[in-house]
Every structure is written in structure tokens, then in C-alpha cells.
LOZALO-918748 format. One record per residue: residue in one letter; x, y, z of N, C-alpha, C in turn. Coordinates in pm, whole numbers. Example, Ala and Ser with C-alpha at 12.3 -4.5 7.8 and 13.67 -1.06 7.14 Angstrom:
{lovo A,{1319,-569,780},{1230,-450,780},{1320,-330,780}},
{lovo S,{1285,-225,708},{1367,-106,714},{1290,3,787}},
***
This chain:
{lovo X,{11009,6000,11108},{11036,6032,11248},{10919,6113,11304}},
{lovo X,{10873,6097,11428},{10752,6157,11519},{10787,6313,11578}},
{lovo X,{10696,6386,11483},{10734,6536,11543},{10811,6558,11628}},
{lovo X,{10757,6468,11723},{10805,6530,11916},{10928,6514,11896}},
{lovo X,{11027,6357,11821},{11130,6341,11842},{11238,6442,11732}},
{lovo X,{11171,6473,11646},{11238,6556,11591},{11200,6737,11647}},
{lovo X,{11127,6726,11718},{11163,6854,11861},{11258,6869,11941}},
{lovo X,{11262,6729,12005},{11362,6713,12079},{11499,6724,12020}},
{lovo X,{11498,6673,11907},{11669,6694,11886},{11673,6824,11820}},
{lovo X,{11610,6892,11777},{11643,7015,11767},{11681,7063,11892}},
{lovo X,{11591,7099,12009},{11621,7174,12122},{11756,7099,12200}},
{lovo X,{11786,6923,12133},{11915,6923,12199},{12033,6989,12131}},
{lovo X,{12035,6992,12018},{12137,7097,11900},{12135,7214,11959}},
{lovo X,{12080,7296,11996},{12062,7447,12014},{12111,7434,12186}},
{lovo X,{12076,7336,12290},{12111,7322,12390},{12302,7275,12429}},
{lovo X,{12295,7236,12337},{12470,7146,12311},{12556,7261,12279}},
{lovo X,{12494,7342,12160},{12621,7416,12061},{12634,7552,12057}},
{lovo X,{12496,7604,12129},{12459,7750,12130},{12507,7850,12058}},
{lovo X,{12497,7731,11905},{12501,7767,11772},{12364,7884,11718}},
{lovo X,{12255,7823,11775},{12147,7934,11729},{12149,8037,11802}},
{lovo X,{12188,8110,11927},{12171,8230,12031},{12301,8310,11901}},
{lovo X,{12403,8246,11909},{12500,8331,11826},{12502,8376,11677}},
{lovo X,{12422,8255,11624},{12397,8314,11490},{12269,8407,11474}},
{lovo X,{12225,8427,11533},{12044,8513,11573},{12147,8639,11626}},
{lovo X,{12226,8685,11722},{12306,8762,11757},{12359,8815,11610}},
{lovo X,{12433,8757,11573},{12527,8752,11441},{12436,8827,11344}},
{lovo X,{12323,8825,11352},{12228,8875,11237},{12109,9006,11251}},
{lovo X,{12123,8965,11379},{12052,9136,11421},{12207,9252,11426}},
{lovo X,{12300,9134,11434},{12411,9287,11422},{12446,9312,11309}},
{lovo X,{12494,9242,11230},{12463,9252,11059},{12371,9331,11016}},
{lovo X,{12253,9303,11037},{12132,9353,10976},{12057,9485,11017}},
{lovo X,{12166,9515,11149},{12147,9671,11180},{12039,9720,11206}},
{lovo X,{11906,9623,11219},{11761,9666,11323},{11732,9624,11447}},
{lovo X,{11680,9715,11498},{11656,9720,11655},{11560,9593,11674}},
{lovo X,{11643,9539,11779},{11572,9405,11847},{11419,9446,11848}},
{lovo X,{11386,9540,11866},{11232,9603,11963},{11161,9578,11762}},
{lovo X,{11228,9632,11677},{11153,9600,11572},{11147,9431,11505}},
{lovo X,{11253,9396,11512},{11247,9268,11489},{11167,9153,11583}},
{lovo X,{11160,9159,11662},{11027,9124,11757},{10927,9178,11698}},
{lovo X,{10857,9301,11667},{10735,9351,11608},{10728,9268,11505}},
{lovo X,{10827,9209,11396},{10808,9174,11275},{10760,9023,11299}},
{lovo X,{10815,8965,11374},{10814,8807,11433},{10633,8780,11530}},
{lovo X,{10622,8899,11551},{10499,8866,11641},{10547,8806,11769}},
{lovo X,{10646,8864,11856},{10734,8756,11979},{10761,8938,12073}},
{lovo X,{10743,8934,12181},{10778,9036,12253},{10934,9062,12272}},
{lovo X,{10995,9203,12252},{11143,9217,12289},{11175,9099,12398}},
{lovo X,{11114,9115,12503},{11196,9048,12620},{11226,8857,12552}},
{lovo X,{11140,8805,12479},{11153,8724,12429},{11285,8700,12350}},
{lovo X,{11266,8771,12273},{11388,8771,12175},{11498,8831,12220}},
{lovo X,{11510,8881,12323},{11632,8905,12432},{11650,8788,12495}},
{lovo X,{11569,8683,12492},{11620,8533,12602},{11655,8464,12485}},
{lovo X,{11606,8453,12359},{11653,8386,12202},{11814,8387,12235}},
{lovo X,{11799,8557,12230},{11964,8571,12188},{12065,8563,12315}},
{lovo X,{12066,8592,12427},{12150,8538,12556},{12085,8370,12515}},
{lovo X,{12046,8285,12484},{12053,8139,12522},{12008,8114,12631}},
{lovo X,{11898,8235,12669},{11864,8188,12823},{11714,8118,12789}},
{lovo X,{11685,8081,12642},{11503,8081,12639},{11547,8005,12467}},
{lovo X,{11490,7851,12483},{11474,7784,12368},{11357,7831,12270}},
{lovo X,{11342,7855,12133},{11223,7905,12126},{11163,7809,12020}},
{lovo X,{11042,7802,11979},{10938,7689,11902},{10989,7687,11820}},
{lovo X,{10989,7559,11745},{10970,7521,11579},{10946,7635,11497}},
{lovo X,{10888,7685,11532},{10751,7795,11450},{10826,7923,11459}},
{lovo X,{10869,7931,11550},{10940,8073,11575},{11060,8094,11499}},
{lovo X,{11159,7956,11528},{11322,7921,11446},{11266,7949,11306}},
{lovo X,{11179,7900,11206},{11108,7910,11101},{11090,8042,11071}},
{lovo X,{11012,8108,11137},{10984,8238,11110},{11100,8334,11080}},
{lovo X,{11199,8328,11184},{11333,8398,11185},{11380,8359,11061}},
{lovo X,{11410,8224,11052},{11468,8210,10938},{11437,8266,10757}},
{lovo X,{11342,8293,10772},{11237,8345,10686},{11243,8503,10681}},
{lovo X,{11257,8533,10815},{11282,8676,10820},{11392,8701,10733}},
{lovo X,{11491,8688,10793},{11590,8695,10800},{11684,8620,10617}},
{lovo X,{11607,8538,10603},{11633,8447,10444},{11725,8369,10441}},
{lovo X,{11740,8285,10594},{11867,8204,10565},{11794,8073,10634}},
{lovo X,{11842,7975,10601},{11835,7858,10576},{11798,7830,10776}},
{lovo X,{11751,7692,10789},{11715,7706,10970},{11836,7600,11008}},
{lovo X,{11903,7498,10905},{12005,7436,10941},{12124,7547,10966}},
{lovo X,{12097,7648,10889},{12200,7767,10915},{12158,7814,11080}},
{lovo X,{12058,7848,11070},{11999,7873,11172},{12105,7785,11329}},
{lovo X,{12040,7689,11325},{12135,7553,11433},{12246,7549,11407}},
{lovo X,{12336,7587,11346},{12481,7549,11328},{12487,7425,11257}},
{lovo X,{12403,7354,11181},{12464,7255,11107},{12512,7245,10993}},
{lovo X,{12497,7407,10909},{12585,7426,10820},{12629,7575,10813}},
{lovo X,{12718,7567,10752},{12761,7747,10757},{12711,7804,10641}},
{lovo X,{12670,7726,10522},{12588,7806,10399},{12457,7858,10415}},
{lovo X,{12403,8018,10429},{12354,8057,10519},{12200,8072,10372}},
{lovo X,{12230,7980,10270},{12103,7983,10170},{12017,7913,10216}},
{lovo X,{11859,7952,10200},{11778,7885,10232},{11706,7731,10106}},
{lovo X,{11678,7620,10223},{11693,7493,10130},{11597,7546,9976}},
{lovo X,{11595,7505,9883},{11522,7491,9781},{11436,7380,9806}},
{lovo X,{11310,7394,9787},{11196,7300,9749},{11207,7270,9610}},
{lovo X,{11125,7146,9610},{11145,7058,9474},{11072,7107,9400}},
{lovo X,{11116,7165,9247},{11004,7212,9172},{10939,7161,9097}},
{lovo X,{10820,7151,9079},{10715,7115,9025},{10665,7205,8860}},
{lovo X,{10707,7129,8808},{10690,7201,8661},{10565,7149,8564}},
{lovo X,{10484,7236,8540},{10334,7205,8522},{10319,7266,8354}},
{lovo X,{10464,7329,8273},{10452,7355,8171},{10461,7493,8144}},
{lovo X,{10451,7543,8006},{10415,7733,8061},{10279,7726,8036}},
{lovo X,{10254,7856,8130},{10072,7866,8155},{10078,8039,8101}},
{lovo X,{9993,8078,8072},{9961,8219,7999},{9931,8295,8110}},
{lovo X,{10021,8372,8227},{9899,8482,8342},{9816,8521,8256}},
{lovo X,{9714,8565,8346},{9579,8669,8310},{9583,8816,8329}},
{lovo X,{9579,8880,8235},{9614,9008,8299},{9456,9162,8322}},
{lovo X,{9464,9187,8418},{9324,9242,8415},{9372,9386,8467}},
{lovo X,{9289,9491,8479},{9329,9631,8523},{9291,9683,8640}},
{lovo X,{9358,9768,8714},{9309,9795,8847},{9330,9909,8849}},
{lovo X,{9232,10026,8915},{9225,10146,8944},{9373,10211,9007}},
{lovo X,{9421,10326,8951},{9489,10361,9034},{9433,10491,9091}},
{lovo X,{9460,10490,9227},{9330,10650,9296},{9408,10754,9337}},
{lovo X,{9338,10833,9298},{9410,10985,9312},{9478,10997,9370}},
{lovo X,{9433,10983,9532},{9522,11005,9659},{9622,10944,9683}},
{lovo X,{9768,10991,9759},{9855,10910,9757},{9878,10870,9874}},
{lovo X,{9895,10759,9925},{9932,10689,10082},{10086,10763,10134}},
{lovo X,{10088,10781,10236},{10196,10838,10293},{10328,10766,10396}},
{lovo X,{10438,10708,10331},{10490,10704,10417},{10564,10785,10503}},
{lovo X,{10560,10829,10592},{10579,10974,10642},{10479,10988,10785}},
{lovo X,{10454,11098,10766},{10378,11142,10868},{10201,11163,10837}},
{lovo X,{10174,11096,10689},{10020,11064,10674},{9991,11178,10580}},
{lovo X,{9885,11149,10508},{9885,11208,10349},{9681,11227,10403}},
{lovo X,{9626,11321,10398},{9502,11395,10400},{9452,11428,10247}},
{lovo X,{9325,11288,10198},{9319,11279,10100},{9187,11373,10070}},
{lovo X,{9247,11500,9965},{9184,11602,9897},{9078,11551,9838}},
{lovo X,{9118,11418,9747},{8999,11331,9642},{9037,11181,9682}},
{lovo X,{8927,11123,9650},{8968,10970,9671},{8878,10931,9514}},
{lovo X,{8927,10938,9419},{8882,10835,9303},{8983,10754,9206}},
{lovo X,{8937,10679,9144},{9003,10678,9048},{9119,10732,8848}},
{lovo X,{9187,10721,8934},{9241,10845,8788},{9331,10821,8655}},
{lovo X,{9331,10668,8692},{9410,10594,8571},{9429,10414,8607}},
{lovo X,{9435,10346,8510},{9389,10190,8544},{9551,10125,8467}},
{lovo X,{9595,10022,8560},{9716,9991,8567},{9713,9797,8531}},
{lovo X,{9787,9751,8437},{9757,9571,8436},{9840,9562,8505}},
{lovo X,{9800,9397,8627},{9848,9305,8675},{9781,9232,8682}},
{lovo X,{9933,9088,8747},{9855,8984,8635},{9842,8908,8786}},
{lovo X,{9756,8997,8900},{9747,8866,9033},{9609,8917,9024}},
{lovo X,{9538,8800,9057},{9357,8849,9082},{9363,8898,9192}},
{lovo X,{9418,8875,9312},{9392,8939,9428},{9345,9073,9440}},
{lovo X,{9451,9158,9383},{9493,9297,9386},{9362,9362,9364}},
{lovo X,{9312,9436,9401},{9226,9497,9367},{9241,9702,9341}},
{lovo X,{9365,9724,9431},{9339,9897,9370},{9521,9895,9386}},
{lovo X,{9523,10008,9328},{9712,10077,9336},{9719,10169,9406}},
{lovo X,{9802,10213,9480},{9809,10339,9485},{9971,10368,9499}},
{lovo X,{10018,10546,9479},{10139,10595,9479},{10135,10643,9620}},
{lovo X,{10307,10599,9656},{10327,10649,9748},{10442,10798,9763}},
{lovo X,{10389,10872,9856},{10470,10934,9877},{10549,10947,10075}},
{lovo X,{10688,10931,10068},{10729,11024,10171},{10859,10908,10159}},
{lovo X,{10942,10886,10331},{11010,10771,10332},{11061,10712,10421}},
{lovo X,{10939,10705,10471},{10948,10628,10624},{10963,10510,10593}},
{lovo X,{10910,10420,10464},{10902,10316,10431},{11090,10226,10369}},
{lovo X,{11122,10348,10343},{11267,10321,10261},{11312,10220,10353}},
{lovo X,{11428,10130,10295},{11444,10078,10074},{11327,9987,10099}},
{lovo X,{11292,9992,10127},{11157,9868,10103},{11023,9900,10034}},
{lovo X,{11003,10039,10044},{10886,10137,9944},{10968,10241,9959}},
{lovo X,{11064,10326,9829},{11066,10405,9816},{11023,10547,9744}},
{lovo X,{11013,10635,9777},{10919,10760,9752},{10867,10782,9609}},
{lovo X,{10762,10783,9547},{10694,10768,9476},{10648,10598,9378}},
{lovo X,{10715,10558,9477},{10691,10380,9457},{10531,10359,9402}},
{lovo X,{10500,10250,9318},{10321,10227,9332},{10283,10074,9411}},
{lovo X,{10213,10081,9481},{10166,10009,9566},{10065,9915,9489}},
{lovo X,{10030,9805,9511},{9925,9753,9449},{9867,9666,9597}},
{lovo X,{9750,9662,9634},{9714,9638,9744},{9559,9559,9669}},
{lovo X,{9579,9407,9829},{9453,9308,9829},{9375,9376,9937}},
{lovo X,{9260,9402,9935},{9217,9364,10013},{9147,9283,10115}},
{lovo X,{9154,9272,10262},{9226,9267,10372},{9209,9303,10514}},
{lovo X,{9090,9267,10527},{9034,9343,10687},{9092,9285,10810}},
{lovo X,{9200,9176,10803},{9256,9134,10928},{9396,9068,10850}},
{lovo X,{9503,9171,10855},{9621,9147,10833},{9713,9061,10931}},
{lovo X,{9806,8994,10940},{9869,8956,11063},{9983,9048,11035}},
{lovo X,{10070,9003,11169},{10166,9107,11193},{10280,9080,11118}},
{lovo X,{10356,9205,11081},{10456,9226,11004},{10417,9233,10841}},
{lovo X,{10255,9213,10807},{10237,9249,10706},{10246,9414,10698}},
{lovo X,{10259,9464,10559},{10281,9597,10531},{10099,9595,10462}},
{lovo X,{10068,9724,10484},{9902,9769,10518},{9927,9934,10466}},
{lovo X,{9788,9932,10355},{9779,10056,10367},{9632,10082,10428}},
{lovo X,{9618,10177,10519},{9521,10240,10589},{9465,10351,10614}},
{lovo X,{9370,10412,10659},{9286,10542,10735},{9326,10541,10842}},
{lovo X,{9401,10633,10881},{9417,10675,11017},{9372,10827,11088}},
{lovo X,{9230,10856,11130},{9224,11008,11197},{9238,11078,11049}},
{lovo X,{9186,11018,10974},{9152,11080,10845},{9261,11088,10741}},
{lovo X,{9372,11027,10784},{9507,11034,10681},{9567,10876,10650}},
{lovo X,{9619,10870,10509},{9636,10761,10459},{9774,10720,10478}},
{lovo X,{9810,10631,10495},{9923,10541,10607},{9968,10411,10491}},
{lovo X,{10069,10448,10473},{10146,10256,10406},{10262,10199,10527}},
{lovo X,{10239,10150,10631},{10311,10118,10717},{10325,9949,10777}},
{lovo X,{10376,9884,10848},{10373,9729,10869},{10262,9779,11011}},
{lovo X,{10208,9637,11002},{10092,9611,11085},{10135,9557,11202}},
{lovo X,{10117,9591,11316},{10102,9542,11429},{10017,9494,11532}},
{lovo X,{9975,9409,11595},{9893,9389,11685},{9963,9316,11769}},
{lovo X,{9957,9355,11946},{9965,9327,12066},{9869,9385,12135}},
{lovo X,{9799,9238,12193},{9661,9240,12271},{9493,9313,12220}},
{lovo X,{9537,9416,12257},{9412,9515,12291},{9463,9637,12153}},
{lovo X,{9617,9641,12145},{9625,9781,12072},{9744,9735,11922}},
{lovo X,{9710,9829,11888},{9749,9882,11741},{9871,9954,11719}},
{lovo X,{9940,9881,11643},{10079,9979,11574},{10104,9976,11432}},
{lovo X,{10135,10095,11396},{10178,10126,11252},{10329,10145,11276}},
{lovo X,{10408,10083,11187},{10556,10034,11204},{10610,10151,11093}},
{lovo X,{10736,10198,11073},{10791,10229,10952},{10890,10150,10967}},
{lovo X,{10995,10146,10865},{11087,10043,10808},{11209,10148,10864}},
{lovo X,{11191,10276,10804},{11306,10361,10848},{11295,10409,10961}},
{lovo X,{11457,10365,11064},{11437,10365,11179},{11380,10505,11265}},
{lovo X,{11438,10619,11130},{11379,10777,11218},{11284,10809,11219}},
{lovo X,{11186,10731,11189},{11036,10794,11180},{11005,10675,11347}},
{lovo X,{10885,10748,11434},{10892,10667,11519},{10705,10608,11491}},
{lovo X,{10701,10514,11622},{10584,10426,11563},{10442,10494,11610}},
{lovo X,{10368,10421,11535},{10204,10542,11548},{10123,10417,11660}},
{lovo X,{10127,10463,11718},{9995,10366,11809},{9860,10428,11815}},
{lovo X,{9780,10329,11755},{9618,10339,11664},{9556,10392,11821}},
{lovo X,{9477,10492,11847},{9413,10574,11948},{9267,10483,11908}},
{lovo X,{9233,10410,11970},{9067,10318,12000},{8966,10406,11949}},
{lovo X,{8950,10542,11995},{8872,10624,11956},{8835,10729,11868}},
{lovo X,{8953,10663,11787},{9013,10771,11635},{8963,10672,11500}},
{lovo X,{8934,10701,11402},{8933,10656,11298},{8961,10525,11214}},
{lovo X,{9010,10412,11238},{9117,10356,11213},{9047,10241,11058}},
{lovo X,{9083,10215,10957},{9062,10146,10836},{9127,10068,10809}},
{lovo X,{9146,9931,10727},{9251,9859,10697},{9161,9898,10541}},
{lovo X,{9249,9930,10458},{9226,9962,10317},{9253,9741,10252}},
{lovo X,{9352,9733,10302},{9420,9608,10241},{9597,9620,10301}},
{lovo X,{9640,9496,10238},{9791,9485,10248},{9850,9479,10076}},
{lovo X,{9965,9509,10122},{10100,9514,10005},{10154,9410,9955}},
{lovo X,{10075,9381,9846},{10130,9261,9777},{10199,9229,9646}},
{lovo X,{10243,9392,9638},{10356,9360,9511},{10398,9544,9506}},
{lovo X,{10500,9567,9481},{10549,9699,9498},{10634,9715,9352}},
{lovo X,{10663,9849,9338},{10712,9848,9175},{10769,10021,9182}},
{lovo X,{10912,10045,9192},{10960,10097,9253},{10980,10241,9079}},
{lovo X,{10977,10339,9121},{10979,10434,8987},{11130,10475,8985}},
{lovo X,{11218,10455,8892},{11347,10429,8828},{11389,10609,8907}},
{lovo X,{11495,10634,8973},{11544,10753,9038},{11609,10838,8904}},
{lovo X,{11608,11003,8878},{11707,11018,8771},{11810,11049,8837}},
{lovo X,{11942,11062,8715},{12067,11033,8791},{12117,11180,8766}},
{lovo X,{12210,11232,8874},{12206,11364,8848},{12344,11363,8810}},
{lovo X,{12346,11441,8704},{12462,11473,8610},{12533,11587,8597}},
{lovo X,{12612,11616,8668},{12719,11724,8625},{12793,11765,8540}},
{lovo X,{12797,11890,8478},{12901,11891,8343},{12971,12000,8380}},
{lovo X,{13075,11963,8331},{13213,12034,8320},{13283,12011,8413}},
***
């Protein structure tokens, strides 16, 4: 079938059943984040995703996709054509077992801040950590928890670098001289550093301040909490 026509019947499904405005509704209320961030994550302006969800504004292929992805549910879930809200499985391709490679990467003194930004005393290396992705090139620990549950406080970071992230990637950076693990933003001309936890509010990058992309977050590895024990 020809793209276009399988455009069209999507936008007639979503036009007929206004199955997708309600289940997109259904899931920002579930999922308990502010429209204004979920737009940041999508790369789509609030007012946008305010016409998504009233059914007043059909939105792209690309966009239904994205949500769905966000979000981890299936895009037929998405349209109302099924209520099992798993996303399809692709066919797997089994090539045998292969051996990863495992190589070492610096972990550096300083620790990235989720929080309100971490002012690094030393920047070297102070202990070397295996993983098994070539990308990765340095680690670092985080501290604070603006990032929570998604990096929580003393989490280790392992970061590619990365001089042009797209949006909704998570980025650690230089900001005005302090080190930042926050999601990336770009609209137009300016800069936002996102946190995950809704009480920390957002940093908008000042043009004439400092600003670094160290790399992005491409594998996180969370340090086991102890459990606090009472006796008697």
C-alpha cells in the first residue's frame, strides 16, 4: 500500500473514533506529567499537544510514533484498534551468540549534579570502569535528585560523546561553570535543561554564559539503596 494511502486511513481512524485524543488524554493522566513537559520531550509545542488531546489538531505519522514510544505502548493502541496497550514486537533476527568487547572508561572525579549544579573542584580521572558499548567514552557519578527515578542520587552515568544532542535526550554538561545531568532541549534560538522531577524548575541556557555539551546518557547503573533497619 502507498504511504499517502495508508496516511489517509490513519487520519480517517482518528477522525471517525476519537480513539487517539482520548487515549493520549488517558495517559498524560495516568502518567502524572505536565503536558508543558511532555511536549518538551516530543519536540512539539504545549499548544500543540493541547489540540492532540481536545481532537481539535490531527497530528503526523512521526509524531503518533514518537508518543507511542514515549509513552511504550503500541500506536494500534494508540488509534483504538486494540486495547492491548504492548508495543508490536519486531521479528528477531538471531545471528548466534557473539562475545561483547569489553574495554575501560575513566571515571572523573567530579560529580554531575542533578540538582542545582555541582562546581567542579578537580576534573580528572580517578578510577576506570568496563563496558561493553564502544561509544561510551567517560562515567561519571551523580549526585542530587532532580533527575529521580530515572537517575537516582549517586547513580553512575556513562556518557557518548555528543556535540548536538536532539531533544529529550538526557546530557551531561557545563553550565556558568557547573556540571548539569539534565534532558536537552532546543526551541529556536534558546536552550533548556529539563529535570525529570517535577520540583526542580527548568534552567534556560543564558547565550552569554558558558554553555558545553560534555555528551549524552547512554546507559545508567543505579547504586543498590541500604535498607534501614530497626530493632526492637
Amino acid at each position: 500500500m502507498h504511504f499517502y494511502s495508508q496516511y489517509a486511513i490513519i487520519i480517517f481512524t482518528i477522525s471517525k473514533h476519537r480513539d487517539f485524543s482520548k487515549r493520549l488524554d488517558e495517559l498524560l493522566i495516568n502518567y502524572g506529567y505536565s503536558q508543558r513537559k511532555i511536549a518538551f520531550l516530543l519536540g512539539i509545542s504545549p499548544s500543540a499537544l493541547s489540540l492532540y488531546r481536545s481532537g481539535k489538531r490531527t497530528p503526523s505519522i512521526d509524531t503518533i510514533k514518537k508518543i507511542a514510544n514515549l509513552f511504550g505502548v503500541s500506536v494500534s493502541y494508540l488509534l483504538g484498534e486494540t486495547n492491548d496497550p504492548t508495543p508490536e514486537k519486531k521479528p528477531e533476527v538471531k545471528l548466534g551468540p557473539m562475545k561483547k568487547p569489553v574495554k575501560m572508561v575513566p571515571v572523573f572525579s567530579t560529580s554531575v549534579s542533578a540538582g542545582s549544579g555541582a562546581f567542579p573542584d578537580a576534573f580528572y580521572p580517578i578510577d576506570t570502569v568496563p563496558i561493553d558499548r564502544p561509544d561510551v567514552k567517560y562515567a561519571f557519578k551523580v549526585e542530587g535528585k532532580s533527575m529521580e527515578p530515572i537517575i537516582q542520587d549517586g547513580s553512575i552515568v556513562y556518557v557518548a560523546p555528543d556535540p548536538d544532542p536532539g531533544n529529550g535526550e538526557i546530557v551531561v554538561c557545563i553550565y556558568d561553570g557547573f556540571f548539569y545531568v539534565k534532558y536537552f532541549y532546543r526551541e529556536k534560538d534558546r536552550i533548556f535543561l529539563i529535570s525529570e522531577n517535577p520540583e526542580y524548575v527548568d534552567i534556560m541556557v543564558d547565550p552569554n554564559e558558558r554553555f558545553e555539551i560534555i555528551g549524552v546518557v547512554v546507559e545508567i547503573r543505579h547504586t543498590p539503596k541500604r535498607k534501614k533497619i530497626k530493632k526492637g
